[in-house]
C-alpha positions, 0 to 999 in steps of 0.5 A: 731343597733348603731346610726352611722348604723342607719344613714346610713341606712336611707341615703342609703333609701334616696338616693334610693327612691328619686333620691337624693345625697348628696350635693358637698362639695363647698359651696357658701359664701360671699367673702370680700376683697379676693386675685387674683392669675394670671400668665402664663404656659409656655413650655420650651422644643422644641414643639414636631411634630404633631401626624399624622393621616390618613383622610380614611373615609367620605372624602367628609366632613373630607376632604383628607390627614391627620389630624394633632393633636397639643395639646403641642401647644405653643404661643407668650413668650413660653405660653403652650395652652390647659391648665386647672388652678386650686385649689383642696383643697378649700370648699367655697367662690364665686359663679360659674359663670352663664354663659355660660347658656347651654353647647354644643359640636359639631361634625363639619367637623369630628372635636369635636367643642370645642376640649378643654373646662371645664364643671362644675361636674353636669352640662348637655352637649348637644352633636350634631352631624352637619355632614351628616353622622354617628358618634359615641361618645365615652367619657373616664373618666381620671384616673390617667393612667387609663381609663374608659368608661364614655359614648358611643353613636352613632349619626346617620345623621345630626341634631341628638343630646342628652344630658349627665349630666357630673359626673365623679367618681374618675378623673376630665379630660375626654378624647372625641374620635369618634368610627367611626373616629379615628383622631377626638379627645377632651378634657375636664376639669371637675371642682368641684368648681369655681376657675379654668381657662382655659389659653388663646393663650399665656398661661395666666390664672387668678382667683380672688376673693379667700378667703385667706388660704393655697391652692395647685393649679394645672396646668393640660395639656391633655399629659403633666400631671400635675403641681403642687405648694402650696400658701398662699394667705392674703386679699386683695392679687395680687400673680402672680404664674408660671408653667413650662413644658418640662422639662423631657418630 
C-alpha cells in the first residue's frame, strides 16, 4: 500500500471511531493594519408585487386573509434588504465574532422569527415553536437550482424545541418552509469564515479588518441570485464597492 493510502486510510479510522472531522480550512491570524470594505445593493428595476398566499388554517393564531411575502424589498436611496455580502476565497485573518452566544429561530404567529439571518457552519440553531398548535420544519439545503432536504421535524404544541448543528455540504443558503403551513417562509446564510454581513434596511453592509489580497465578494439575494465582482484590497485600505440588481430580473 503506498503511503498516500495508507493516510487515508488511517483518516477514514479516525474520523469513524472518534467522531472527529477535519477541521475548516479558515484559520484565525492576527491582522495588522487590514483594509474596510463597505458600500451599499442596490435594486434598480420596478419592485416586483408581493406573492400572495392564502391564510387557510389555524386562523385564530395566523390570522385571516393572505400573507404577503416581500423578499425583493427596497428601502431609503433604492437599498435591496435581504442580502448577504461576502468573500469566498479567504483562509485566514480575523476571529468570528463571539456574539451572539446561541442562535434561536422562532415559530411566532405562524411567521419564522427571524425570517432572514446567517448562522456560521457548524454552529447550533435552537428552533421553538411558541404557537398553540402544530408545526413541522422543514429546512432545504440551496444548491444551485437544486434542493435538498437538510431537516425535517414536527413541533407539536407550544413550548416544544430542539436543536440542529447547521452543516450544509455543498451550498451556503438554506431555504426554511413549515409543512404544516405553506405561507410561512425563511431564509438562511450560512458563512464558512467571518467576512460577511448582512445588509441593513437601506441596503449597506461593511467588513473590516481584511488582510490584503486579491478577493471576490459575493452579494447573495434569497431570489435574486447572486453578484459578483473582484478586488484588490492593500493595508490600511477604505474601498467602497457596489452591487446592482434588477437588471434582467
Amino acid at each position: 500500500m503506498s503511503g498516500n493510502n495508507k493516510f487515508l486510510l488511517f483518516l477514514c479510522v479516525a474520523i469513524t471511531f472518534t467522531g472527529v472531522v477535519p477541521s475548516s480550512k479558515y484559520r484565525v491570524e492576527q491582522v495588522q493594519n487590514g483594509a474596510k470594505l463597505k458600500g451599499s445593493v442596490i435594486f434598480t428595476s420596478t419592485v416586483p408585487a408581493p406573492k400572495i398566499m392564502l391564510i387557510s388554517k389555524d386562523n385564530n393564531t395566523c390570522g385571516t386573509g393572505n400573507r404577503l411575502i416581500q423578499w425583493v424589498d427596497v428601502g431609503n436611496q433604492s437599498g435591496l434588504r435581504n442580502v448577504a455580502v461576502y468573500i469566498t476565497n479567504i483562509d485566514h485573518g480575523k476571529a468570528w465574532n463571539k456574539k451572539p452566544a446561541s442562535y434561536t429561530l422562532n415559530q411566532e404567529s405562524c411567521r419564522f422569527v427571524p425570517d432572514f439571518f446567517a448562522i456560521p457552519k457548524g454552529k447550533e440553531l435552537r428552533i421553538l415553536n411558541s404557537d398553540p398548535m402544530m408545526h413541522n420544519i422543514h429546512m432545504y439545503e440551496i444548491i444551485g437550482r437544486a434542493r435538498k432536504t437538510l431537516f425535517n421535524k414536527g413541533q407539536h404544541e407550544r413550548g416544544i424545541e430542539f436543536k440542529k448543528l447547521i452543516n450544509t455540504r455543498r451550498g451556503n443558503t438554506i431555504k426554511v418552509e413549515c409543512d404544516a403551513h405553506n405561507f410561512m417562509h425563511a431564509w438562511i446564510f450560512v458563512p464558512v469564515n467571518p467576512y460577511y454581513d448582512l445588509v441593513d434596511s437601506d441596503g449597506r453592509f461593511e467588513m473590516d479588518n481584511i488582510p490584503p489580497g486579491n478577493y471576490i465578494v459575493k452579494a447573495w439575494h434569497p431570489t435574486l441570485g447572486e453578484r459578483e465582482s473582484t478586488v484588490t484590497l492593500i493595508a490600511g485600505q477604505n474601498l467602497t464597492l457596489d452591487f446592482e440588481f434588477g437588471k434582467g430580473e
